[in-house]
PDB file of N, CA, C and O in Angstrom:
ATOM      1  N   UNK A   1     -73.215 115.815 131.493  1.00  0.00           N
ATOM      2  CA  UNK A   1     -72.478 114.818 130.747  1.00  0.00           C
ATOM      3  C   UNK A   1     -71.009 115.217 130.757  1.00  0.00           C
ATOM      4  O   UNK A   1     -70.795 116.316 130.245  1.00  0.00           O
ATOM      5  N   UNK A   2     -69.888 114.525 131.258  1.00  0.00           N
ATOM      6  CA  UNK A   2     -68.542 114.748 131.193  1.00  0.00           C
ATOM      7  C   UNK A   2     -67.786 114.732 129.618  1.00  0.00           C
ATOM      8  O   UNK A   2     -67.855 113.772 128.850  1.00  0.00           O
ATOM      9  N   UNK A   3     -67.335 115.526 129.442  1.00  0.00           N
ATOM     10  CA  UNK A   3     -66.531 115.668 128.082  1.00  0.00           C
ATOM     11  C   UNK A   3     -65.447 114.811 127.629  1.00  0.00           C
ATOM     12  O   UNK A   3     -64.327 115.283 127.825  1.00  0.00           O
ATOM     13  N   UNK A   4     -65.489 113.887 127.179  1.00  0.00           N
ATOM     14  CA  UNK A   4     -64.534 112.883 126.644  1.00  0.00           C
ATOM     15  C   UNK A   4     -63.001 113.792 126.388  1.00  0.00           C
ATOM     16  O   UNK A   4     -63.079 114.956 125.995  1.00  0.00           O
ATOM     17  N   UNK A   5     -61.894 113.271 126.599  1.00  0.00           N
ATOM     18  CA  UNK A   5     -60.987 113.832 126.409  1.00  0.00           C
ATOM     19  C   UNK A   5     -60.132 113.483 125.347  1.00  0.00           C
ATOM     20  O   UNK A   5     -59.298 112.818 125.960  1.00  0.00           O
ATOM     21  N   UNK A   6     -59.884 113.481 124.533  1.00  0.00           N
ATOM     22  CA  UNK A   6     -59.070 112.760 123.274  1.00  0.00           C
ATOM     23  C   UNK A   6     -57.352 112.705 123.656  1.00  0.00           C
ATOM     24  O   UNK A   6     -56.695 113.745 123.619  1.00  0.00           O
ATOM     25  N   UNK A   7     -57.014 111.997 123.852  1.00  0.00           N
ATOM     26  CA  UNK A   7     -55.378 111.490 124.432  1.00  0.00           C
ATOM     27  C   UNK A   7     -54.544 111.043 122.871  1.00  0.00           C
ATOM     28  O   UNK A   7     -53.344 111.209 122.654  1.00  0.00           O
ATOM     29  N   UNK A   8     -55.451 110.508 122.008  1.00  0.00           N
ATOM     30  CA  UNK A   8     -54.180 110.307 120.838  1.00  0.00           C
ATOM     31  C   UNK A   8     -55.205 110.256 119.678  1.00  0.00           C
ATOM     32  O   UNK A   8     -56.131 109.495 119.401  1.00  0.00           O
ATOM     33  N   UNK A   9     -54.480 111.777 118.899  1.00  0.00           N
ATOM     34  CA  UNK A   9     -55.063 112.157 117.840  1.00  0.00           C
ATOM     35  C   UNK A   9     -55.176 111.669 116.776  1.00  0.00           C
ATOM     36  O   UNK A   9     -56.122 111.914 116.028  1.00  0.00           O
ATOM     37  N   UNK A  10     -53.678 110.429 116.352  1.00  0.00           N
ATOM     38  CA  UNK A  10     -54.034 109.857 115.368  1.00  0.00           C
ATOM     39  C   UNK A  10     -54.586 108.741 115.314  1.00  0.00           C
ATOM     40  O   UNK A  10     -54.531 108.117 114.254  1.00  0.00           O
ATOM     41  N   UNK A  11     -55.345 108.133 116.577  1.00  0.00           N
ATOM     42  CA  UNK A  11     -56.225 107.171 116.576  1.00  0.00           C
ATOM     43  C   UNK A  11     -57.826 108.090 115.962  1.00  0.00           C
ATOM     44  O   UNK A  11     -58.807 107.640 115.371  1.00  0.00           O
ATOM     45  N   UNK A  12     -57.505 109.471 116.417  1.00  0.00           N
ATOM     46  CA  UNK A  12     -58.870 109.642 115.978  1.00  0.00           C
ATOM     47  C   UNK A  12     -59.028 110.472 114.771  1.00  0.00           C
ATOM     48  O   UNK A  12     -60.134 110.739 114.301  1.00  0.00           O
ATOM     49  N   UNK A  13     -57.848 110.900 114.245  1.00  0.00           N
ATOM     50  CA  UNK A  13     -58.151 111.496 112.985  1.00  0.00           C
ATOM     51  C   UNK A  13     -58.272 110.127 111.780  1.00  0.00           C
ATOM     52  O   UNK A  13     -58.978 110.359 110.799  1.00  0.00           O
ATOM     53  N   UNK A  14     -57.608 108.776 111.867  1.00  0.00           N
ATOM     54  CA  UNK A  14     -57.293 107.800 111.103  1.00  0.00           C
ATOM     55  C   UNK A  14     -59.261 107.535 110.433  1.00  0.00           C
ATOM     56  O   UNK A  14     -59.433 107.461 109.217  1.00  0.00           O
ATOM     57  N   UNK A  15     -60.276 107.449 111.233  1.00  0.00           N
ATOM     58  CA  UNK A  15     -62.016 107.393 110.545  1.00  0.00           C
ATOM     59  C   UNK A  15     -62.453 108.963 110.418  1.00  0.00           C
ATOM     60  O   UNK A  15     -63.670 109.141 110.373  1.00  0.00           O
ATOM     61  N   UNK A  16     -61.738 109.965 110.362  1.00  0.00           N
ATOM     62  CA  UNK A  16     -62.109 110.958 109.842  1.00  0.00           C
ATOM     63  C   UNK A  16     -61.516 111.279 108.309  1.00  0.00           C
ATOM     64  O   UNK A  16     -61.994 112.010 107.441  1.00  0.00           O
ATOM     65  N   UNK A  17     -60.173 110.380 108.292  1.00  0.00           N
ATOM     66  CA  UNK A  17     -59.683 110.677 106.628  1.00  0.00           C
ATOM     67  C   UNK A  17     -59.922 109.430 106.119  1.00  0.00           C
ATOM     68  O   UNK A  17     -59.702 109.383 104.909  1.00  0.00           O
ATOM     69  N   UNK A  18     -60.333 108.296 106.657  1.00  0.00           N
ATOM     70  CA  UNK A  18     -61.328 107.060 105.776  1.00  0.00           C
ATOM     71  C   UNK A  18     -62.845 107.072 105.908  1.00  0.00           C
ATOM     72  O   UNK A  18     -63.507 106.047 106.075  1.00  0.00           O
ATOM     73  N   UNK A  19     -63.401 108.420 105.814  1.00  0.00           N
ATOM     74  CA  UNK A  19     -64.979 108.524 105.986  1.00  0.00           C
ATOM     75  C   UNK A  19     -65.004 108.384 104.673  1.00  0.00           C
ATOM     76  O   UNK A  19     -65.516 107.405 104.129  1.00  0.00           O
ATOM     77  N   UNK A  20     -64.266 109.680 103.832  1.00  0.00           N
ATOM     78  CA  UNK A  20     -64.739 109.903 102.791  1.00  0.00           C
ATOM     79  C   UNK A  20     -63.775 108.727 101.579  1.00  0.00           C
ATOM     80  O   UNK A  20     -63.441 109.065 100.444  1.00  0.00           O
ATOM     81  N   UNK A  21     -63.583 107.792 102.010  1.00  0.00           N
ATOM     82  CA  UNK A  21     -63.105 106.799 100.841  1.00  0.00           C
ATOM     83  C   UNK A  21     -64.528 106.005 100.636  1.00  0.00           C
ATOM     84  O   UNK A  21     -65.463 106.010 101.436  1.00  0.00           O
ATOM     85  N   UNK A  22     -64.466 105.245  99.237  1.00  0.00           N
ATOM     86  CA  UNK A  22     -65.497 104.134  98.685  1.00  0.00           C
ATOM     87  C   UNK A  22     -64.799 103.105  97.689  1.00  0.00           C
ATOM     88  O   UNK A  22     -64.129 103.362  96.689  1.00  0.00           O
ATOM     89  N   UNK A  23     -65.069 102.124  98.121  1.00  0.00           N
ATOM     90  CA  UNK A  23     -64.530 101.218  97.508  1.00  0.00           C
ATOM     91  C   UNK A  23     -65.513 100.113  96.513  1.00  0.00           C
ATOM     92  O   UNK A  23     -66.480  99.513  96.984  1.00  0.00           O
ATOM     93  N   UNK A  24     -65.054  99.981  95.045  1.00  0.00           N
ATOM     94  CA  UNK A  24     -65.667  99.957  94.268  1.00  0.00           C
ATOM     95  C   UNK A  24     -65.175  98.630  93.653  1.00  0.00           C
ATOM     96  O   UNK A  24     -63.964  98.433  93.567  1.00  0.00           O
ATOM     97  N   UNK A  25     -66.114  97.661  93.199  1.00  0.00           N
ATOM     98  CA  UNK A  25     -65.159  96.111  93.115  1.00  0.00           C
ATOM     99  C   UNK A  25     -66.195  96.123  91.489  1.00  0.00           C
ATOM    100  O   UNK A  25     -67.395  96.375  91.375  1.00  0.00           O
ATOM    101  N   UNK A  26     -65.374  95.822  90.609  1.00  0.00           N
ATOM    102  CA  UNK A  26     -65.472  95.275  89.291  1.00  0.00           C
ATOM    103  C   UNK A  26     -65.324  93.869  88.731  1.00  0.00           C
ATOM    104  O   UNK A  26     -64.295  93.242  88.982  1.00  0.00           O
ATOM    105  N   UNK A  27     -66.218  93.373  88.041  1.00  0.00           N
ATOM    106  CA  UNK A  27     -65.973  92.107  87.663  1.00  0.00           C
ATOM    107  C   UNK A  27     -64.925  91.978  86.752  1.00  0.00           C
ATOM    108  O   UNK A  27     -64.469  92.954  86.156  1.00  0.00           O
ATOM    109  N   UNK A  28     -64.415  90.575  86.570  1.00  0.00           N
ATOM    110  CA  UNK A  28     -63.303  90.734  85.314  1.00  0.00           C
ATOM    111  C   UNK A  28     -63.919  91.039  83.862  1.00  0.00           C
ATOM    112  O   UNK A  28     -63.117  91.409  83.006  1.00  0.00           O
ATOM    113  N   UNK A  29     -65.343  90.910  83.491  1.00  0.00           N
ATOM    114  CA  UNK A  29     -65.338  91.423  82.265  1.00  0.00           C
ATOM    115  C   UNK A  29     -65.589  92.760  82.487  1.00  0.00           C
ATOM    116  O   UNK A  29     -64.890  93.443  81.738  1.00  0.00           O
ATOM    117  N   UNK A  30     -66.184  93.310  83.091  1.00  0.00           N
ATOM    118  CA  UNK A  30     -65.802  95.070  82.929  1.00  0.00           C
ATOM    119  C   UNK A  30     -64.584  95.276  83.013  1.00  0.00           C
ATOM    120  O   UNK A  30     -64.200  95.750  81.945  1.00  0.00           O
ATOM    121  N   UNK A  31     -63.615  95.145  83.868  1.00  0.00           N
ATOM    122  CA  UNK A  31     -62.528  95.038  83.502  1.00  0.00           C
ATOM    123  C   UNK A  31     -61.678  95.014  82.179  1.00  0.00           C
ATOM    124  O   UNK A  31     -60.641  95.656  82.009  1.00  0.00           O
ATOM    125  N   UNK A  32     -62.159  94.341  81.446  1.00  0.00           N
ATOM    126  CA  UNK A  32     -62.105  93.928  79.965  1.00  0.00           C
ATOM    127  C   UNK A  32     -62.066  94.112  79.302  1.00  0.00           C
ATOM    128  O   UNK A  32     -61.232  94.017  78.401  1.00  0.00           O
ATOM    129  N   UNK A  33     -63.793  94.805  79.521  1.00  0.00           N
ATOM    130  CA  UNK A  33     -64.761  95.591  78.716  1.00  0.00           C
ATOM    131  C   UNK A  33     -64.603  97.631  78.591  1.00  0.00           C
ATOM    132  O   UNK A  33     -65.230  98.352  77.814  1.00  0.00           O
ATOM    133  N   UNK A  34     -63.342  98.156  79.870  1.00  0.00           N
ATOM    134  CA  UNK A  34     -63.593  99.217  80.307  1.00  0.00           C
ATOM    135  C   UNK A  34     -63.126  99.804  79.023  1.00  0.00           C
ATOM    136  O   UNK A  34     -63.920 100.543  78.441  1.00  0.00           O
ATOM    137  N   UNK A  35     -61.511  99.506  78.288  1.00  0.00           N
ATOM    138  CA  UNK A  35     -61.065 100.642  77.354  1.00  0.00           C
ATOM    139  C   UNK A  35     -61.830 100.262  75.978  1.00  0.00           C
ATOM    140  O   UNK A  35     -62.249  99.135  75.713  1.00  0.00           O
ATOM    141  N   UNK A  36     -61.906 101.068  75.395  1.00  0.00           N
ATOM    142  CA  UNK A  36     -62.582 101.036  73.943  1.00  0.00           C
ATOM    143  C   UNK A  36     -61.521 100.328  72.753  1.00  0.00           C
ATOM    144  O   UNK A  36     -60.369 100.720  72.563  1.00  0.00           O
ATOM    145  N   UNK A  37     -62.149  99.264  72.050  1.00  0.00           N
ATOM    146  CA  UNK A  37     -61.078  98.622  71.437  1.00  0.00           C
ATOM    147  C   UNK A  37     -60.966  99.178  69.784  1.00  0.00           C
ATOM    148  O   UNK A  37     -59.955  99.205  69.082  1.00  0.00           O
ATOM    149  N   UNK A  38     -62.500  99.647  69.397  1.00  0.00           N
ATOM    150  CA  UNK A  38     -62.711 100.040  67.529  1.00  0.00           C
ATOM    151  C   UNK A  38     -62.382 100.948  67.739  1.00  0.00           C
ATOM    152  O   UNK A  38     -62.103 101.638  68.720  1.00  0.00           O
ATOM    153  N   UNK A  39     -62.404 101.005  66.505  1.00  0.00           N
ATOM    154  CA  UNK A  39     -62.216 102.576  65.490  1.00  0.00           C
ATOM    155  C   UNK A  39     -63.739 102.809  65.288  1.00  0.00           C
ATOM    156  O   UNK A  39     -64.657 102.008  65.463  1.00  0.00           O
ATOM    157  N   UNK A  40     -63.792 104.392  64.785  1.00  0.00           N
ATOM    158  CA  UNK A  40     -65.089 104.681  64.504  1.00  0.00           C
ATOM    159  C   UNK A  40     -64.620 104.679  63.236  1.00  0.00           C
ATOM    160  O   UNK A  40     -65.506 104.420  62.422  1.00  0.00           O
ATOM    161  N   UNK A  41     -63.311 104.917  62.665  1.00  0.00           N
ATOM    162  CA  UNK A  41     -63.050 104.724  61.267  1.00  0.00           C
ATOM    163  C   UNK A  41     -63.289 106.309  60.515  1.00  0.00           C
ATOM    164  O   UNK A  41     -63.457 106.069  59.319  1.00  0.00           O
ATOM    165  N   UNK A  42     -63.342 107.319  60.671  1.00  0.00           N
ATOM    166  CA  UNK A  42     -63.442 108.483  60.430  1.00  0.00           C
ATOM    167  C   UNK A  42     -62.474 109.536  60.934  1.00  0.00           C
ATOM    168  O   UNK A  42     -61.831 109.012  61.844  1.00  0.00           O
ATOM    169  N   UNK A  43     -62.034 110.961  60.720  1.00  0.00           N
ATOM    170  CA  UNK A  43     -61.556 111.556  61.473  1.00  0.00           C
ATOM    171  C   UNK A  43     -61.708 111.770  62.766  1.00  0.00           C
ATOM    172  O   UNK A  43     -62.759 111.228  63.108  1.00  0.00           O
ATOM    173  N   UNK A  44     -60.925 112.550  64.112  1.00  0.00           N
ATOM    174  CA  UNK A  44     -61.273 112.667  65.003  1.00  0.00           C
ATOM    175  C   UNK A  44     -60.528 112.094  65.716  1.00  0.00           C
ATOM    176  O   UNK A  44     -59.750 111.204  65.373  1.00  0.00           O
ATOM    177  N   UNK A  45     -60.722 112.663  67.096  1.00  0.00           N
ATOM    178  CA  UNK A  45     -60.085 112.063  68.563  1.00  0.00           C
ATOM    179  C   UNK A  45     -60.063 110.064  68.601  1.00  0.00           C
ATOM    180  O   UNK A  45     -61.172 109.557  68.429  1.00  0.00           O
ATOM    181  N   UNK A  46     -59.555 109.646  68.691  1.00  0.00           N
ATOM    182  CA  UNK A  46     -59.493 107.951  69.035  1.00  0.00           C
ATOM    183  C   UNK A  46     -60.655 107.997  70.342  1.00  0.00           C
ATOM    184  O   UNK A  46     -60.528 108.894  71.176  1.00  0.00           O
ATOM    185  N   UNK A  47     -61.804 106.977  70.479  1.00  0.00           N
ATOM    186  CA  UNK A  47     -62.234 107.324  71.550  1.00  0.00           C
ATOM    187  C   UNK A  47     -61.695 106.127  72.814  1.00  0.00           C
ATOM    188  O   UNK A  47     -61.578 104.906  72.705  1.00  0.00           O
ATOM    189  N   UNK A  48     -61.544 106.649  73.505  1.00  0.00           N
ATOM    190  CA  UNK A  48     -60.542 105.783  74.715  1.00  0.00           C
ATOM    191  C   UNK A  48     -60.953 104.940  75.690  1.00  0.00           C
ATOM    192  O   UNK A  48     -60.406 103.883  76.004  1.00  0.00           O
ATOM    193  N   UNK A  49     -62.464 105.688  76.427  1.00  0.00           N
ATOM    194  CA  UNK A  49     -63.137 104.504  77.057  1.00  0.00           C
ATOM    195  C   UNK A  49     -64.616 104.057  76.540  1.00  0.00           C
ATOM    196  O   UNK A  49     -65.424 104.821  76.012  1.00  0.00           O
ATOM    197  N   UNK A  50     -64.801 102.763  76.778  1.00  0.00           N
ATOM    198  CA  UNK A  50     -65.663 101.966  76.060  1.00  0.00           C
ATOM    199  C   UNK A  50     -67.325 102.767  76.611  1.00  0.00           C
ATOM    200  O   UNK A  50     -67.276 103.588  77.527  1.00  0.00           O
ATOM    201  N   UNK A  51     -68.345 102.508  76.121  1.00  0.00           N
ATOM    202  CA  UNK A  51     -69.479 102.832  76.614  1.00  0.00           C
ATOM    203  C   UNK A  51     -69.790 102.714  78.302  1.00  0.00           C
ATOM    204  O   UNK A  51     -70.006 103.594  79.136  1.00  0.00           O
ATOM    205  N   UNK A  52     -69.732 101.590  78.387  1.00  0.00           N
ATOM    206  CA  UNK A  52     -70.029 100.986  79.936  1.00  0.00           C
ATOM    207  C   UNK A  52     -69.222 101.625  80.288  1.00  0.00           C
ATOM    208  O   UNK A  52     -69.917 102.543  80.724  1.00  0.00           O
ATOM    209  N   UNK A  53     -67.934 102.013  80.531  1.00  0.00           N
ATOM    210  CA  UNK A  53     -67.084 103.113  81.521  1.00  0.00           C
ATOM    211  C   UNK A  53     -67.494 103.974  81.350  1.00  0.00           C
ATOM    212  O   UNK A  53     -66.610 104.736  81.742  1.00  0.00           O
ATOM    213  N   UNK A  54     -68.332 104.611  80.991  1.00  0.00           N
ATOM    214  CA  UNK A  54     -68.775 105.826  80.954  1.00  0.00           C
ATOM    215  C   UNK A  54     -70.249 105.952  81.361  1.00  0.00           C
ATOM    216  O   UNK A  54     -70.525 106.879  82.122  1.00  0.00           O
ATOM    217  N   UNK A  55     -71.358 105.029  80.894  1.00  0.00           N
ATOM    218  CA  UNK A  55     -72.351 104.709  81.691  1.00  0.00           C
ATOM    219  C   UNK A  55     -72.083 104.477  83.612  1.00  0.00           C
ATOM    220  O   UNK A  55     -72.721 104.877  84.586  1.00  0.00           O
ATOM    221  N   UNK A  56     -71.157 103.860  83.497  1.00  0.00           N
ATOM    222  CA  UNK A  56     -70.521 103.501  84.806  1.00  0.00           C
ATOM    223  C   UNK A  56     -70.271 104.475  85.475  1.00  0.00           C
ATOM    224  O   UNK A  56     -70.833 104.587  86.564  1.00  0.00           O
ATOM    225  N   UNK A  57     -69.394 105.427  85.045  1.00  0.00           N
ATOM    226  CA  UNK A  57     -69.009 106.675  85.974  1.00  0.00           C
ATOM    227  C   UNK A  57     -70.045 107.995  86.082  1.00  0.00           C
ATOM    228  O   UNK A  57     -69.943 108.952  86.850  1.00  0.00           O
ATOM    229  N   UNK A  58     -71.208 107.705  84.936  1.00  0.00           N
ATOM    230  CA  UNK A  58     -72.545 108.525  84.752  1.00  0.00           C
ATOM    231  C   UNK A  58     -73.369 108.385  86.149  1.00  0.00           C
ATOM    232  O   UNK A  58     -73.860 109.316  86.788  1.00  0.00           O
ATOM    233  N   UNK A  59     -73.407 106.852  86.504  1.00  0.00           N
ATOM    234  CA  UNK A  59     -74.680 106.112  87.020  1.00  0.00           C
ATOM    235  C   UNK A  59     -73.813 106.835  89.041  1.00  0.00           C
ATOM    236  O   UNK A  59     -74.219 107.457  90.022  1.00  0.00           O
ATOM    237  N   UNK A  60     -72.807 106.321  88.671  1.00  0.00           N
ATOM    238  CA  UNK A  60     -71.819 106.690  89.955  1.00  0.00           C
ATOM    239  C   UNK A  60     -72.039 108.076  90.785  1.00  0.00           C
ATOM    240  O   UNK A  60     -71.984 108.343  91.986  1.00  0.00           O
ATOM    241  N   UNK A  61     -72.348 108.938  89.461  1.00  0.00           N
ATOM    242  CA  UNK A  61     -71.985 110.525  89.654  1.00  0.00           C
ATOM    243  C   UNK A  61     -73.551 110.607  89.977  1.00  0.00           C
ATOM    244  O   UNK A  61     -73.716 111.556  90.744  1.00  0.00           O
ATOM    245  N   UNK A  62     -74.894 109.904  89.650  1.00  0.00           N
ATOM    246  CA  UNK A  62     -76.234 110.579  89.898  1.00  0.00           C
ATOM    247  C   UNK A  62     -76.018 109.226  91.309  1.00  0.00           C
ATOM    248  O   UNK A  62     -76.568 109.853  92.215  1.00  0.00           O
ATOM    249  N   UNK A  63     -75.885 108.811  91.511  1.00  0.00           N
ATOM    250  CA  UNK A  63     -76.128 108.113  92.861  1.00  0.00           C
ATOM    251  C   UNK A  63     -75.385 108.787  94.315  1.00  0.00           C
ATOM    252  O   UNK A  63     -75.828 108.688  95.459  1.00  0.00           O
ATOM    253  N   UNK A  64     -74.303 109.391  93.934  1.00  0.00           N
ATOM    254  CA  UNK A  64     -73.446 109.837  95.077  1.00  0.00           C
ATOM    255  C   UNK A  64     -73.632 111.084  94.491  1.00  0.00           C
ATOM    256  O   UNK A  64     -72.703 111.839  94.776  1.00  0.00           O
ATOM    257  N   UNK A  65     -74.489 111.590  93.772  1.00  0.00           N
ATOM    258  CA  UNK A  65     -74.740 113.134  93.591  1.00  0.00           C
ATOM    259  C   UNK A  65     -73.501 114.171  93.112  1.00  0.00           C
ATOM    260  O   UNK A  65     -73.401 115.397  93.128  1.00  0.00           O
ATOM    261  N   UNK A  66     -72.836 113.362  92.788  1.00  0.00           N
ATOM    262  CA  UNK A  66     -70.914 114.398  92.332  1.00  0.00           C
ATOM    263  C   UNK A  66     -71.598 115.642  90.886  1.00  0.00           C
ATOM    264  O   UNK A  66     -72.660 115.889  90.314  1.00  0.00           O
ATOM    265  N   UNK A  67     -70.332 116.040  90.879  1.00  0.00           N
ATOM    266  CA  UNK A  67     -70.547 117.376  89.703  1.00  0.00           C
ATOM    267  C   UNK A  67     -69.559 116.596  88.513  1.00  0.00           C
ATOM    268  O   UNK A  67     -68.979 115.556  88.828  1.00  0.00           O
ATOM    269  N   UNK A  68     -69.466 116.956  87.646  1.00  0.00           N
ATOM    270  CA  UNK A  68     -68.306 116.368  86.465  1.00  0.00           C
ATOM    271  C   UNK A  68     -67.002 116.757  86.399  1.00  0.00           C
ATOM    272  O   UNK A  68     -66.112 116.316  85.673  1.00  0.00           O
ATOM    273  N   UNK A  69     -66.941 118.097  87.670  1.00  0.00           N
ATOM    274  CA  UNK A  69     -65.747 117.959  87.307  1.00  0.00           C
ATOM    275  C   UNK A  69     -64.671 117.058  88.476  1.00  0.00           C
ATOM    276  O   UNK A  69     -63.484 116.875  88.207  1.00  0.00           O
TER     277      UNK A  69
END
C-alpha cells in the first residue's frame, strides 16, 4: 500500500481540532428556565442556576462520561 503524503497541514489539522467540539442546541424555554430566579429566603449563598441546568449538565456529564471537574 503506498503512503499518502500530506502536502498541506492545515487542511489536515482543521478535523483534528473540530473532532473534539459538540454542539448543543437549547430550546427558548430552557433558555429561560436556565438561571435561578427565587430566593430560598434564608441565609446562605444566592443559588444561581436553576434545577434543570444542573440536571442538564448532570445528564451531559454521565452520557459523554466527563469527571466534574
Amino acid at each position: 500500500m503506498k503512503e499518502k503524503r500530506i502536502t498541506c497541514w492545515l487542511d489536515y489539522n482543521k478535523p483534528l481540532i473540530a473532532r473534539g467540539n459538540i454542539q448543543l442546541w437549547f430550546s427558548q424555554d430552557a433558555i429561560v428556565q436556565w438561571h435561578n430566579t427565587q430566593h430560598r429566603g434564608g441565609k446562605g449563598r444566592f443559588i444561581h442556576f436553576s434545577e434543570l441546568a444542573i440536571e442538564t449538565c448532570l445528564t451531559l456529564r454521565a452520557v459523554f462520561r466527563l469527571s466534574l471537574l
